[in-house]
N, C-alpha and C positions, 0 to 999 in steps of 0.2 A: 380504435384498436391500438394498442402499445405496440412497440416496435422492440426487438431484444436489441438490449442494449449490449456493446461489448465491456468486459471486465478492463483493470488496469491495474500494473504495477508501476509502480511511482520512488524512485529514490528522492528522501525528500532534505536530505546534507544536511549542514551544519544548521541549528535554529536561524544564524543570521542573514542564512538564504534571502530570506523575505524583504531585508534591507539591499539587495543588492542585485543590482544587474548582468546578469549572465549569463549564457546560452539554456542552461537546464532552466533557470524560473521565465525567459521565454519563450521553450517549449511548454512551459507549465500553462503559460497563459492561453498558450493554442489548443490546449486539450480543450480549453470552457466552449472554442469552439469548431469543434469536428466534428460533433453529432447532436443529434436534438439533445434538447435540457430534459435530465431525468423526471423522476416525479418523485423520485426517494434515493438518496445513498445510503450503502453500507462500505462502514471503512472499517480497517483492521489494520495497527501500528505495529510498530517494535517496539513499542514501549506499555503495552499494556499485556502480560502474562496472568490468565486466572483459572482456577480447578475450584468450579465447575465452570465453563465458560461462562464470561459474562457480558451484559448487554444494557448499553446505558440504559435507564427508563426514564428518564425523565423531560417535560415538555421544553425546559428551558436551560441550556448546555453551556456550565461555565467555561471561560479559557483556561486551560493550566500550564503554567510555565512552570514547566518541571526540566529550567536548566537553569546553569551559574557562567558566572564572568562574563555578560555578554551586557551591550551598550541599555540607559536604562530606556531608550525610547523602543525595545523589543519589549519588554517588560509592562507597559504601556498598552503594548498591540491587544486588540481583542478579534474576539471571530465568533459576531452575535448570532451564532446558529438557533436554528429549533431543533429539537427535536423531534420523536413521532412514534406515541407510545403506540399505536395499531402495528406499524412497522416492527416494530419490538416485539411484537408478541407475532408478528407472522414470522420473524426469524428465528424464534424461537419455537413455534412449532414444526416449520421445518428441520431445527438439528431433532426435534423429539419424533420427528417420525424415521431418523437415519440411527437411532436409540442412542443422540448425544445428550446428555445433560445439561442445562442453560441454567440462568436466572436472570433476569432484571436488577441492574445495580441503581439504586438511588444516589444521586448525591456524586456522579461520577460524570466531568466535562471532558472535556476535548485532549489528550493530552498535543504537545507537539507537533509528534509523527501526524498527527490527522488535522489538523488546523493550519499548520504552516503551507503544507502544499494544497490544501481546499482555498487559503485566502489568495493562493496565487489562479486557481481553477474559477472556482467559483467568488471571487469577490466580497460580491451583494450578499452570499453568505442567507440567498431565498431561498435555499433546496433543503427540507426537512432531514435529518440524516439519524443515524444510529450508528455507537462505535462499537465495535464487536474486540471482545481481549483472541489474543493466540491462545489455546490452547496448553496446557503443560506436557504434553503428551508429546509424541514423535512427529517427523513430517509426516509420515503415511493418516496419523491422526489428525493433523491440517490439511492434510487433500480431500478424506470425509469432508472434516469442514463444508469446505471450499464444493465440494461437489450437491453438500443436502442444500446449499442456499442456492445452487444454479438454477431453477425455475424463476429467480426474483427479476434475474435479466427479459424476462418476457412480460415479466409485469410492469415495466418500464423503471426498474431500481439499477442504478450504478454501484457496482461492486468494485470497491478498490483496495487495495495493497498497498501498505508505507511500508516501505525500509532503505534499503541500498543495497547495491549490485556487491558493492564494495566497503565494506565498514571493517577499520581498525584504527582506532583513534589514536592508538600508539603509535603508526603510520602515518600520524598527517602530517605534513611537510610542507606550510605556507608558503614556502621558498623555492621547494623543490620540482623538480620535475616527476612526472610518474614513474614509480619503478616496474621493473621489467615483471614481477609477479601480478601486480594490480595486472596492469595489463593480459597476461594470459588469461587470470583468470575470466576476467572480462569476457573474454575472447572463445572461451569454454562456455561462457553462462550463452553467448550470441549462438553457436553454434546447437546447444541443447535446443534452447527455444524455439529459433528457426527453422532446424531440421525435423522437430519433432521428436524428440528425447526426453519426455517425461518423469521418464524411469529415472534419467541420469540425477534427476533433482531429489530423489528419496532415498533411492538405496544404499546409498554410501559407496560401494564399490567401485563407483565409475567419478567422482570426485578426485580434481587435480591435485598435484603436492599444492597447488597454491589456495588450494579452500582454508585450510588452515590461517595462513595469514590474512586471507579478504577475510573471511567470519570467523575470529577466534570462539565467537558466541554464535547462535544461529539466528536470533530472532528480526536483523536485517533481511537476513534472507529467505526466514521462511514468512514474509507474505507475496513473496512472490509465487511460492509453492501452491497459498492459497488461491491468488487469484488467476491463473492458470486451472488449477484445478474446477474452480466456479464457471470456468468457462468453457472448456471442453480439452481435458488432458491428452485426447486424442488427437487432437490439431495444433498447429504448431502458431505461436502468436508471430506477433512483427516486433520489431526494435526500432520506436520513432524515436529516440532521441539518444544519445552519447557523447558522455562527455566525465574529466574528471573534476573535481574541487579540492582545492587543497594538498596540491599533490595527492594522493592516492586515495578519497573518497569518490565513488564511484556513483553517477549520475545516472544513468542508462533509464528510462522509461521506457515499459513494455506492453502492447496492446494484445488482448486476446481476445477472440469470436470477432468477427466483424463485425469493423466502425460503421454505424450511420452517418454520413454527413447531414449535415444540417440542414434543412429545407431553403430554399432561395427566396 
């Protein structure tokens, strides 16, 4: 019998994360072990937007380094995934039965957002996975999402969310200390999640003066929408990890439905 698994959101920072040692890549590395090993992931980036959703199909998942100016042994890095067309086509009938429209994209790997924080989770890189794009559509239309794939947790699939608590790259300040916006905002996203304020993350109304400068864009922050959502919008997750990078890019990794721990 499969065990449901809990959802996660994951801020996954600057690409060069993966070179480098610090609190958020090792919290990253204790996510691979707090609960059983799935038997399938779905991940969902900030860096993959499509209409009509799309879903990798393919058995064998390139790396893509879809960024610049960074040292060449990132560039180098790989993350020899599979993928898992069965998987593909069961997420795919689940958004068709919430009457969302999908397809199967050919020829589409890993970008970033989903490969940098898996190669610090999962390593070995043995967990079959599928990367799902956001949506073009509003958050309420990412909590659909997020809510027709919620059965996948009982099938023993990990559902995860890349982005950041905190993304403004115009903001980053290697030197600097955090400013006082990062921080509330911060401080706002712990309080939603924790206390059970769902609502606060779609409706726009209850949004700080500081959303604006954490997400001038939304798409860091709406996989956190989804993966809350995927897991039950009615209960409030937990916040295992906090921290910033680079002055003001925001770290926070967030767990929703209850963790399995790992068998002894």
């Amino acid at each position: 019998m499969n065990q449901t698994l809990p959802t996660l959101f994951v801020s996954h920072g600057a690409p060069d994360i993966v070179l480098r040692d610090i609190s958020a890549t090792r919290a990253m590395r204790e996510l691979g072990e707090l609960f059983v090993e799935p038997k399938g992931i779905v991940i969902v980036s900030a860096h993959w937007i499509d209409e009509p959703i799309g879903i990798t199909g393919d058995a064998e998942l390139e790396t893509i380094h879809d960024f610049g100016g960074f040292s060449r042994e990132l560039y180098s890095m790989r993350y020899p995934a599979k993928g898992d067309t069965q998987l593909t086509s069961r997420v795919g009938a689940l958004l068709q039965q919430r009457g969302i429209t999908s397809r199967a994209v050919s020829g589409r790997g890993l970008d970033h957002g989903a490969w940098l924080p898996l190669k610090l989770i999962y390593p070995e890189a043995n967990i079959r996975l599928v990367q799902l794009s956001l949506p073009a559509g509003s958050l309420t239309d990412l909590a659909r999402m997020g809510e027709a794939l919620a059965p996948l947790r009982e099938e023993g699939v990990l559902i995860i969310g890349s982005g950041g608590t905190v993304h403004n790259l115009r903001a980053v300040n290697p030197e600097g200390q955090t400013e006082a916006w990062a921080e509330e905002f911060e401080q706002w996203l712990y309080q939603a999640v924790t206390e059970n304020h769902f609502d606060w993350l779609t409706s726009g109304r209850d949004f700080p003066e500081s959303f604006r400068m954490a997400h001038p864009t939304v798409e860091h922050y709406a996989p956190l929408v989804f993966a809350w959502a995927a897991a039950d919008g009615s209960q409030p997750g937990r916040r295992f990890h906090h921290s910033f990078d680079y002055g003001n890019i925001g770290m926070s990794i967030y767990l929703f439905g209850e963790a399995l721990e790992k068998s002894r």
